[in-house]
C-alpha positions in Angstrom: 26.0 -24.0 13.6 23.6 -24.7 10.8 21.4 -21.7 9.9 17.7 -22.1 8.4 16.0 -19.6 6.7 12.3 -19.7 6.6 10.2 -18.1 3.8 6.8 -17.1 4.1 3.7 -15.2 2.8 1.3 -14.6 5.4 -0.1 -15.9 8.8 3.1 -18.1 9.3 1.4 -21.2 11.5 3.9 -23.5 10.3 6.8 -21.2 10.9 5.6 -20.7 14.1 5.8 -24.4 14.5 9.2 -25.2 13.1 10.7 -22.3 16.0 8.6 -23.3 18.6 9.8 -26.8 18.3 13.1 -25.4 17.4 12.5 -23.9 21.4 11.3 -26.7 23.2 13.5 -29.4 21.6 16.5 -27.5 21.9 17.7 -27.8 18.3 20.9 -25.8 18.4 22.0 -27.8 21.4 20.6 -31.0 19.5 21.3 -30.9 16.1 23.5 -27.8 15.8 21.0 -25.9 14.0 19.3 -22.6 14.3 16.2 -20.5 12.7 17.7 -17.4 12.3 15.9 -15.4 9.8 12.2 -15.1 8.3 11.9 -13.8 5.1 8.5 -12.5 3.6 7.0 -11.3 0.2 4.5 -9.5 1.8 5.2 -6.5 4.3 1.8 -7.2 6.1 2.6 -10.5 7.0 0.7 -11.5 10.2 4.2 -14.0 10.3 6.7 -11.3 9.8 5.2 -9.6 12.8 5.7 -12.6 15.2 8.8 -13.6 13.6 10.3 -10.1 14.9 8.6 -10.6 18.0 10.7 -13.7 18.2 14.0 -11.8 18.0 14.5 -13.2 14.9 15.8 -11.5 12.1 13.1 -10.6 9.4 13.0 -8.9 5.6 10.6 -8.1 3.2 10.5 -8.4 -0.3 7.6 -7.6 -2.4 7.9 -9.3 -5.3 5.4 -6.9 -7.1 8.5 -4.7 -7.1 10.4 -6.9 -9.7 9.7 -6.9 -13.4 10.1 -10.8 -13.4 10.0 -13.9 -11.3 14.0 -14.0 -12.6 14.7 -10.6 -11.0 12.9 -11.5 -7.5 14.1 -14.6 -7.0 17.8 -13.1 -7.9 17.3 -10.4 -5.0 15.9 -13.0 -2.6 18.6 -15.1 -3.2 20.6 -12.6 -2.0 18.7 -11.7 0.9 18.8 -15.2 2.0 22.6 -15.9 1.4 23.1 -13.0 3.9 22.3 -16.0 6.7 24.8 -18.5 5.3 21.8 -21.1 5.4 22.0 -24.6 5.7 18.2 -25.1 4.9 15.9 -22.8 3.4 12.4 -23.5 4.8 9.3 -23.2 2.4 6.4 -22.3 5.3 3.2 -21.0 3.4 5.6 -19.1 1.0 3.1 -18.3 -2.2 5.5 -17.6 -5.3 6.6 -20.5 -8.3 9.8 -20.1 -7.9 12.5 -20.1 -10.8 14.5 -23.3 -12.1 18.2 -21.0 -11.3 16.6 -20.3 -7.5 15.9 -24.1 -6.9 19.0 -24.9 -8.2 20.6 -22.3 -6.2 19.4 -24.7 -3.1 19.4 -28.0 -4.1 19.1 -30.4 -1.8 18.8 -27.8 0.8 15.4 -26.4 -0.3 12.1 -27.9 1.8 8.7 -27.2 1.4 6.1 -27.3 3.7 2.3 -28.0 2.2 -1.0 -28.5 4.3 -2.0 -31.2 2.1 -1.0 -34.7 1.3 0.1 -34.1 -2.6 -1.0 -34.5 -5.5 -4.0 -33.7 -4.1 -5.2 -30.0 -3.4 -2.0 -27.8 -4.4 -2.3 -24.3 -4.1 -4.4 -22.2 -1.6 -7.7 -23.4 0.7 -6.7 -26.9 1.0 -8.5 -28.2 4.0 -11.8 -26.5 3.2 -11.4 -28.2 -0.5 -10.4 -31.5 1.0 -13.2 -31.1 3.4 -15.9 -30.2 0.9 -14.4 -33.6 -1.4 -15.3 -35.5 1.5 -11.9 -36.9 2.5 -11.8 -39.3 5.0 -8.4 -38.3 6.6 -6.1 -35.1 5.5 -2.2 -34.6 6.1 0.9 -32.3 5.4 3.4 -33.3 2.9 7.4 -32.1 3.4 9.7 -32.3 0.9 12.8 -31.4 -0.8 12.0 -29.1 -3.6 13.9 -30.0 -7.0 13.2 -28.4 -11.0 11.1 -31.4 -11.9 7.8 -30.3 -10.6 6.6 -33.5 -10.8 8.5 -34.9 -7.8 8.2 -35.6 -4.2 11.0 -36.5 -2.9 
């Protein structure tokens, strides 16, 4: 069985729609894979909450705790290597993450971003694409490598 690990940072909406089609399209049957852990940076994560609600395991781990991005990433690592994960799911998870973390999960790093990149990175996308006057607005997924620059 191929675990995933999702990572988030607050309200969870695509979390909650990577396991709910996880449900209904039977993916452990399916594909031989399974969410089986949510992982947050924030303990009052409206997310965290559902995820547990799920039955699915769930940690936090405040990364204000950690002197550096090095010494967070190093813990979550660990946290997440506890699930022996196939995939490690970026849903709404608000932290740059470090060159040795990415590397860590190449190729089996995805990120999950409610905008069609380039355009409108970071927080509030829709409003901003909104208030730009965009005619049509999107999601990108992809893998997430060092080189900032790509989308794979």
């Amino acid at each position: 069985m191929k675990n995933i690990v999702i990572l988030i940072s607050g309200g969870g909406s695509n979390m909650k729609a990577l396991v709910g089609a996880a449900q209904r399209e039977n993916w452990a049957q399916r594909h031989g894979a399974r969410i089986v852990a949510v992982i947050s940076n924030k303990a009052d994560s409206a997310g965290l909450a559902w995820a547990q609600a799920q039955g699915l395991a769930t940690a936090v781990l405040s990364h204000r705790d950690f002197a550096s991005r090095e010494a967070f990433d190093a813990q979550l690592a660990q946290l997440i290597d506890q699930h022996a994960p196939a995939l490690v799911l970026l849903a709404g998870f608000m932290r740059i993450l470090t060159p040795g973390f990415v590397a860590r999960y190449e190729g089996r790093l995805i990120n999950i971003h409610p905008s069609l990149l380039p355009a409108f990175t970071g927080l509030n996308t829709h409003q901003r694409a909104i208030e730009a006057g965009c005619a049509f607005a999107g999601a990108t997924v992809h893998r997430v490598t060092a080189d900032r620059k790509s989308v794979v």
